[in-house]
N, C-alpha and C positions, 0 to 999 in steps of 0.2 A: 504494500500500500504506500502511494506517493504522499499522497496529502489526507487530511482530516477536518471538515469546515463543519464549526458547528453553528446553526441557524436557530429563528427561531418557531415559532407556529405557523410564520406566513412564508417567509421564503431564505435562502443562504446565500451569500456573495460571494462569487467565482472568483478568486484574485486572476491574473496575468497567469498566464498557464506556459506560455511561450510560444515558440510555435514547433518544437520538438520535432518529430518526423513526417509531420504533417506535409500533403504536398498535394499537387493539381490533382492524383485517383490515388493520392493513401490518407490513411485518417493518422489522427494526432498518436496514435498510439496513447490512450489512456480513456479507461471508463467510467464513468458518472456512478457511481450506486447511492442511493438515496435512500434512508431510512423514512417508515411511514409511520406515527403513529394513529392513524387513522386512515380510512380506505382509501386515499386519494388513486394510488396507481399512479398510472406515466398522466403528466399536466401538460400544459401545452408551454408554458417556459421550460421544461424540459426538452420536450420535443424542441424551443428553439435555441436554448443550449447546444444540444446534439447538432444543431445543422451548422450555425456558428460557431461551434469551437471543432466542429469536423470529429469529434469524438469517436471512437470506437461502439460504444453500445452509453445509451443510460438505461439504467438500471435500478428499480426501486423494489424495496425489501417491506414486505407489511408487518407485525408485529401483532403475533396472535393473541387468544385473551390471558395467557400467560405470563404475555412479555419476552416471549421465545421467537427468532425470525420466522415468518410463515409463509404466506401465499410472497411469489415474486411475479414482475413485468417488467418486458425491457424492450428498448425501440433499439433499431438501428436503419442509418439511412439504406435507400435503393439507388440503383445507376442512373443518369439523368435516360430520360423516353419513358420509366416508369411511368405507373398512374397516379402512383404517390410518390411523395416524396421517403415516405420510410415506411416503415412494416413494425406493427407491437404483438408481442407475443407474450402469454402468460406460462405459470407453472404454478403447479399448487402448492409447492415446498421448495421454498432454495436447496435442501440436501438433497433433490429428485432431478438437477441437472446434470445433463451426463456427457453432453456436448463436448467436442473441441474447440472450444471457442478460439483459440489461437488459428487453425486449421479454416477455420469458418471466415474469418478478417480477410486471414490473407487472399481467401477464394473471391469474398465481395470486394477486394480491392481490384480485382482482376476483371471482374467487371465492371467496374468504375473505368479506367482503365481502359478497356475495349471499348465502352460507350462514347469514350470522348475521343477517341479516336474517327469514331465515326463520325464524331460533331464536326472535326477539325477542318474536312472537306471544304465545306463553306466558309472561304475568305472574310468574308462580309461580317461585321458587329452584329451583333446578336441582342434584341430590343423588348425590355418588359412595357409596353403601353399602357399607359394611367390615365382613366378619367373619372369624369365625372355626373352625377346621372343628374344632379341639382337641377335641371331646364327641363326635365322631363323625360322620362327611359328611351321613348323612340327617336330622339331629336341627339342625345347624348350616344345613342348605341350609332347612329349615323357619323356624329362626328369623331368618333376615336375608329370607326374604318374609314372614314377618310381620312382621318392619322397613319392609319394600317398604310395609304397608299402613297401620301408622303414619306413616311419610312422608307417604304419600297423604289421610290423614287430617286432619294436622297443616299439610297447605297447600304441600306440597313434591311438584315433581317429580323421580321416580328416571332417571336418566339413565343410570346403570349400577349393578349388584353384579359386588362383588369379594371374594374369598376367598383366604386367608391360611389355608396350612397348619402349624401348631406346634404342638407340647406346651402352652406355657405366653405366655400376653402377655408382648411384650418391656416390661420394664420404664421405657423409655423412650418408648416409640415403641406400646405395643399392636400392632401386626402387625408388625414391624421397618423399620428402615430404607431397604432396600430398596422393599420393599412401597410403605410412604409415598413414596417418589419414584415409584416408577408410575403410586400411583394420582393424583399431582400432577399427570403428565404425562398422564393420561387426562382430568384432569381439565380440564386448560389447552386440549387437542382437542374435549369437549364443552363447552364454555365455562356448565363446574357450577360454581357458590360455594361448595358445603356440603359438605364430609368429616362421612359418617353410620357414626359406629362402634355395631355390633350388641356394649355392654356397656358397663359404667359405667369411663369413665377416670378417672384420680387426677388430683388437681392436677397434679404434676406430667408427666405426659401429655399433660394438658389445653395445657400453657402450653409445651412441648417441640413436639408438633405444629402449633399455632398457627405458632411461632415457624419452624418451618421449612419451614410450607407456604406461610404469611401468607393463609390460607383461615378460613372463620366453620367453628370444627369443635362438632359435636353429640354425644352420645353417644345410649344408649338411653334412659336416666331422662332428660336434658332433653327430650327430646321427646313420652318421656308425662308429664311434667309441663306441656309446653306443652299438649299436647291435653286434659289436666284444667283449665288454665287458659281456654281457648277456653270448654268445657262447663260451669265453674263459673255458676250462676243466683244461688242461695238464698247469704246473707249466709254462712251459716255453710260452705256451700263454698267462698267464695272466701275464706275465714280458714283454711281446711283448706288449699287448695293454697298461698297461702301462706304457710303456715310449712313444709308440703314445702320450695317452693323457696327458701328463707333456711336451711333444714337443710342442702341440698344445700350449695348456693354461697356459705354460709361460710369453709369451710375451700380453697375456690377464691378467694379474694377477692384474696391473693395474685398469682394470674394473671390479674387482669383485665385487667392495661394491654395484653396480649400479645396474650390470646387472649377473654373473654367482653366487650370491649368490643365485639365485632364482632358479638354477641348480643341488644345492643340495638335493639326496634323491631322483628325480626324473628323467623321460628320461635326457639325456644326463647329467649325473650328477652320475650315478651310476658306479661300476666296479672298479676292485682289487683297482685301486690309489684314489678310494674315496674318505679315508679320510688323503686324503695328499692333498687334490687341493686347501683349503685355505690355505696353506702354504707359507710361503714370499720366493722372485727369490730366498735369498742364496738358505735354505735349500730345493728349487724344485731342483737347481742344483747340489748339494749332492747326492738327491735319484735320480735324471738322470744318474749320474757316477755309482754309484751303481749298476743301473736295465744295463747299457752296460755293465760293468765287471760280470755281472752276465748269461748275452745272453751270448757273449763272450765266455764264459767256454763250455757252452749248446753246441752253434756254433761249437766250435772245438769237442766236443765229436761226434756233427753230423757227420761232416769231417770225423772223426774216420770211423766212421760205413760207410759214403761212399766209403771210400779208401778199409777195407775191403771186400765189395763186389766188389770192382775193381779188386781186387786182385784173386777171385771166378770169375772171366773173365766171370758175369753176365751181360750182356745189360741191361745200366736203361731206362725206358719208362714214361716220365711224363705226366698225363693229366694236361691241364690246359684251361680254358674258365670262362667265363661270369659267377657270381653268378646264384646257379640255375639253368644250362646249365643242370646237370645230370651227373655229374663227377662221386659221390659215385656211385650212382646207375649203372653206366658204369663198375665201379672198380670189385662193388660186381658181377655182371654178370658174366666179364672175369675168375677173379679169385675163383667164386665162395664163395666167403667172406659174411659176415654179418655189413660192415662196416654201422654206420651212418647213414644214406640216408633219408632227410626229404623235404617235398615239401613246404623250406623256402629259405632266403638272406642268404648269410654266414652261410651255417649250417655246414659247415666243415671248422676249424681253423687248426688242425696242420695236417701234412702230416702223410698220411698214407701209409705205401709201403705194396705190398704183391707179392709172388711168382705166374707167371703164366705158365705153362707150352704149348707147341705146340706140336702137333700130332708127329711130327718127333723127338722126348724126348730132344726140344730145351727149356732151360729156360730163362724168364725175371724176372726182379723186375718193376713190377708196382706201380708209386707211386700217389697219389691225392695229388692237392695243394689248396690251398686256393684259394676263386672262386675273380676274380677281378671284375671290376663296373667299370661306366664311371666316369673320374674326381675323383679317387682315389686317398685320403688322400696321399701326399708325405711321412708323420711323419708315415703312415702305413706301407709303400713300405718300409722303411728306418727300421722300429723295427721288419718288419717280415725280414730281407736279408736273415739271417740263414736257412730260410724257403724256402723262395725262390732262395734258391744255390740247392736247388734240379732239379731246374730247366735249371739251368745253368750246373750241372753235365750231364745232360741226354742225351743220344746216339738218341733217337727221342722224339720228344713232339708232343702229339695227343692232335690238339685244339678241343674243345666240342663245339659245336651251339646247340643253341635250337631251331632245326629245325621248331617248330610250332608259333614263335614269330616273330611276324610283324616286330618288331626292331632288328633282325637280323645282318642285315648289320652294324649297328651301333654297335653291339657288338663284330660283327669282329676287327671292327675298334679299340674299346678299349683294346681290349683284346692284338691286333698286338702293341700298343705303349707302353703298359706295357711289351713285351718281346721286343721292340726297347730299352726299356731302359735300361734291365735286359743286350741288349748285345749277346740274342743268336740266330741272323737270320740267321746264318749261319749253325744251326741245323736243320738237317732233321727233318720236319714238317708233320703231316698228318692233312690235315682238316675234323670231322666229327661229320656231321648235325645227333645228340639225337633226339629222339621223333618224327620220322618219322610217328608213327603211330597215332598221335594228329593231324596231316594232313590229311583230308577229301580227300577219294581217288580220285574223283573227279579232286582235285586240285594238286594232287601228282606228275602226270608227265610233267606237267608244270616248277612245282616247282626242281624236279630233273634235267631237264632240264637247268634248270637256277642258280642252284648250281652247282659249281665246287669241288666236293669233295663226299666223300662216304656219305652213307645214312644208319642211323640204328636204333633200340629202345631197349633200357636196358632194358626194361619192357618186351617188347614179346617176342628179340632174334632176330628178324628180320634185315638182315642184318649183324647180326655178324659173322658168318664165313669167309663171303669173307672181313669184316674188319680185322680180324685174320691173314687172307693171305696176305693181304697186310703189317698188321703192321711184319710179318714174312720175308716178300718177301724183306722189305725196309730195317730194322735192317741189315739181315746177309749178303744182299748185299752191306750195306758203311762197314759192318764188313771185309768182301772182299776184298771190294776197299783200305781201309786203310791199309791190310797186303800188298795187293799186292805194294803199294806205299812204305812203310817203307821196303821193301825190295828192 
């Protein structure tokens, strides 16, 4: 026997144990036996003893009406792809065990062992997802898979989602304490690095979770700022993303020794302002001045080229919709172009305009903007504005749905409060549901029915004429209305 800790009725303090022969598929080499006197059996701070000190077996001893040791139980963990994390087994007498238990260790090390071998295959981080169900189960289970597919995006595999029932984020901890010990311990069984929380943590959360999980933890904005980082091309994107991420992880700077040192080099850690993130607040705010006066210039030469074609008394037409919506691929259609077009999150960063013509030798400038998302970074809104005055320029804006997405509705909704804030509801709008032909015809006039707005598919063509005539029909008629008024 190595040690002897004696406690009292409620619980006993594990001093520093070390880390002895503990390692990636062996356990510490030492077991837990816990005296009861009373029924309790294996508790669940045992069980998370066991998973956290990587232990051999805990093992509790009940004390019969004698005061003699009597009935025993003992957990020991299983290989990670189990169903569980560990296995409890009982006996009716500690003197009735007859096991090897030395013989036994080393075998379950050996599956440990083979398991993560197997895990190894996959390059890719490995991600426990956290949300929150506080908006409502359906609305909440929607957006931690669409966490699932930013993850997926951003270069990370989801290993599990997990869900956190409450009113309000704990303010220490965003899903509570509790919580964060599970999903530690779930995470220590899938042998995941990444705590992925579905919302923006505060500094303080940020550097409170680190600290007690010693895990690389994400939230939702670093991660679409990493995958705006990845997609950044054009100069003036990668000065847009970063100064998002110097907006962000300013006022984090604070937590870095804790928690975004572990950021570096990897998701949410990568992109143009790399390797300026461990840099002290002054000089973050130096290159923040810097990366504005430098939009700034970009901004006004944009300006430039809009007023230009203002002055070619071209109607602009802006797409805009939900990531993914089908915006390029709408673009290239109309105008026959080769833009871009990829079946991913943000695969279009800067704007692209192109000339379209209509039967009756009428011309536009069509332009693509960058796709938005529910709960879009502010620091994103705020470093693309240059970008998004394209928006604000334009004589119509044709919103994209993706017509074959369950979440639909919800993407209306995000999409309307990002042009609520942009300021332009007063623009002639056309609403039109992409990928009509991903809808199972079956289900299609149901659904047409129940949409208020045109119906089309970039991909077949389907429906694009009479969008043509309409987006034709609406242009030259406020073009109309407005001479006739100014006259």
């Amino acid at each position: 026997m190595r040690y002897v800790i004696v406690g009292d009725a409620h619980r006993i303090f594990i001093p520093d144990l070390g880390r002895a022969r503990a390692g990636s598929s062996r356990f510490r080499g030492l077991r837990l036996i816990v005296t009861h006197l009373r029924s309790e059996g294996i508790t669940k701070d045992n069980l998370t003893d066991l998973a956290l000190l990587q232990l051999d077996a805990v093992i509790t001893i009940q004390a019969d009406t004698s005061g003699l040791p009597g009935r025993l139980e003992y957990a020991y963990l299983l290989p990670p792809g189990s169903e569980s994390m560990w296995r409890t087994e009982r006996r009716p007498n500690v003197h009735g065990w007859e096991e090897d238990f030395e013989a036994f260790i080393t075998d379950l090390e050996e599956q440990f062992a083979s398991a993560q071998a197997g895990l190894s295959t996959d390059d890719r981080e490995q991600a426990i997802l956290l949300g929150m169900a506080s908006r409502g189960n359906e609305l909440a289970l929607a957006s931690i898979s669409e966490l699932g597919r930013l993850a997926n995006t951003a270069g990370l595999t989801v290993a599990e989602r997990m869900m956190q029932s409450r009113r309000r984020p704990d303010n220490r901890t965003f899903i509570g304490k509790g919580k964060l010990q599970d999903a530690l311990l779930r995470a220590m069984h899938l042998d995941a690095e990444v705590l992925l929380f579905d919302g923006e943590l505060s500094p303080g959360q940020l550097r409170n979770i680190a600290t007690i999980t010693d895990m690389k933890v994400l939230d939702r904005t670093q991660l679409i700022l990493d995958i705006f980082a990845q997609r950044a091309r054009t100069r003036e994107g990668k000065l847009q993303v970063e100064l998002a991420q110097l907006r962000y992880r300013r006022p984090r700077l604070a937590a870095m020794p804790t928690a975004m040192s572990r950021l570096t080099g990897g998701i949410g850690g990568r992109g143009p302002g790399e390797t300026k993130l461990e840099i002290n607040r002054r000089r973050a705010d130096e290159r923040l001045k810097k990366i504005e006066k430098q939009l700034d210039k970009i901004g006004r030469d944009r300006a430039m080229r809009r007023n230009r074609r203002r002055r070619v008394g071209l109607p602009m037409v802006t797409l805009v919709g939900y990531t993914n919506a089908g915006k390029s691929t709408l673009l290239n259609r109309m105008t026959r172009s080769d833009v871009d077009a990829e079946d991913k999150l943000f695969a279009t960063l800067d704007p692209t305009s192109r000339r379209m013509r209509f039967p009756r030798e009428r011309e536009v400038i069509l332009t693509d903007t960058v796709g938005f998302i529910r709960e879009l970074p502010k620091d994103l809104v705020h470093a693309f504005r240059s970008t998004l005055d394209e928006v604000r320029e334009a004589n119509l804006i044709l919103h994209v749905v993706d017509a074959a997405s369950e979440e639909r509705a919800h993407h209306i909704e995000a999409v309307e409060q990002v042009l609520a804030d942009l300021g332009v509801q007063e623009t002639p709008t056309l609403l039109i549901y992409n990928k009509i032909d991903q809808v199972h015809k079956e289900d299609r006039p149901g659904l047409l029915a129940e949409l208020q707005g045109l119906s089309c598919s970039a991909v077949s063509g389907e429906g694009l004429p009479t969008l043509l005539e309409q987006i034709e029909r609406t242009l030259f008629r406020e073009k109309s209305r407005k001479q006739a008024d100014h006259c």
